[in-house]
C-alpha positions in Angstrom: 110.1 153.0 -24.3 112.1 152.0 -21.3 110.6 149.0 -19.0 111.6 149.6 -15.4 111.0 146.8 -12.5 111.8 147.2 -8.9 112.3 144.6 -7.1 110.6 143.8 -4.1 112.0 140.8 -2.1 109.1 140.6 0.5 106.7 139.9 -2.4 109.0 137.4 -3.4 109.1 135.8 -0.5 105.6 136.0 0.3 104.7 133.6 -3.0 107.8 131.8 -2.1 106.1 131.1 1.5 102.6 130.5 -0.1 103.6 127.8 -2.5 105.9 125.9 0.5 102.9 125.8 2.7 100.6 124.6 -0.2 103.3 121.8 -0.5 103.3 121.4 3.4 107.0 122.4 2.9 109.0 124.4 5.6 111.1 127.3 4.0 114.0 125.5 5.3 113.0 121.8 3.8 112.9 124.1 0.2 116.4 125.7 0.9 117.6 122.1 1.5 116.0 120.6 -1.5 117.4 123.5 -3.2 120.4 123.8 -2.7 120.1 127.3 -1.2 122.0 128.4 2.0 119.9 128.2 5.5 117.6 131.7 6.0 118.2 132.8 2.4 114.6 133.3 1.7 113.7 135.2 5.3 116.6 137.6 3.8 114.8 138.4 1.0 112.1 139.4 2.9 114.3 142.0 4.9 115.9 143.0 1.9 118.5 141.6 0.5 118.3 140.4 -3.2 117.7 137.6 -4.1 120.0 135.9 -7.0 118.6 134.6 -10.0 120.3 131.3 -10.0 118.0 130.7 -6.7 115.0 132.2 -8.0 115.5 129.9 -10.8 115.8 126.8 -8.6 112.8 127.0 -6.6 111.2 128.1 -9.9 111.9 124.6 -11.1 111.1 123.0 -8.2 107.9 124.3 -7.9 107.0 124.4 -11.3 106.2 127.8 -11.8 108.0 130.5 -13.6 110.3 133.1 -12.2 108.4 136.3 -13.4 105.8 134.5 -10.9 108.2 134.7 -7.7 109.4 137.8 -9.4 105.8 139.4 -9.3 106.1 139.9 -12.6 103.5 137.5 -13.3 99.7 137.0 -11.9 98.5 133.3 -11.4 100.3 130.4 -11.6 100.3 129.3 -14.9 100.8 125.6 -15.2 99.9 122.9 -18.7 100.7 119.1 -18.5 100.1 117.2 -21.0 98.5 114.1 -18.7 100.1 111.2 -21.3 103.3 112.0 -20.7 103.0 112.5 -16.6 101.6 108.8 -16.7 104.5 107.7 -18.9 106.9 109.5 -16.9 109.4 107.5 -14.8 110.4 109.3 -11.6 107.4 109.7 -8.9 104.3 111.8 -8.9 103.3 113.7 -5.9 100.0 114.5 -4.8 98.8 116.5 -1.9 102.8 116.2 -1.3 102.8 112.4 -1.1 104.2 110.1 -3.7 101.6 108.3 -5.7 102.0 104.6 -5.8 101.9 102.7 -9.2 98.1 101.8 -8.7 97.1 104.9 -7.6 98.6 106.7 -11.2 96.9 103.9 -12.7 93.7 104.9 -11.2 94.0 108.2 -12.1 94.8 107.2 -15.8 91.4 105.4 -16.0 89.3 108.2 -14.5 91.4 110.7 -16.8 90.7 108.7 -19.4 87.0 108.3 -19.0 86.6 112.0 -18.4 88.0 112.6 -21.7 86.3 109.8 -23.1 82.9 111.7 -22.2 84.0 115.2 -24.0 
């Protein structure tokens, strides 16, 4: 059986787009962060293919998978295990600001209690 995918770089840009502005990130501040040249995205969107080694990056940095940019995937998918994101070092964002050491405390406690109560 022979899988066939076509890709559509408006699509991928489109989720791209969606997840920056759920981040209250500019496509440009993602680029940036990302290493990726300026207008590389909008490109996409008009056509041009996108490469994987970007795909990958802003896979990682959103924390989603590529099939999801790809459109080969519905949903974002996401499982943390809450133990090790309070152990972590290296800052937590919420909301897209950075989380203080009380306020991940905080959280710890009412995580806890919730799963205390299950």
């Amino acid at each position: 059986m022979k899988v066939t995918y076509e890709y559509n770089g408006a699509d991928t840009k489109r989720r791209i787009q969606m997840l920056s502005e759920s981040r209250n990130e500019t496509l440009t501040e993602l680029e940036r962060a990302c290493g990726i040249g300026h207008g590389t995205i909008s490109r996409w969107g008009k056509g041009r293919v996108a490469s994987s080694s970007a795909i990958a990056k802003i896979a990682q940095h959103y924390d989603v998978t590529t099939d999801y940019l790809l459109n080969l995937q519905t949903g974002v998918q996401r499982s943390y295990d809450l133990d090790k994101i309070f152990t972590m070092t290296g800052s937590v964002k919420l909301g897209g600001h950075t989380l203080t050491e009380t306020q991940l405390n905080m959280l710890k406690q009412i995580a806890t209690t919730i799963a205390d109560s299950t």
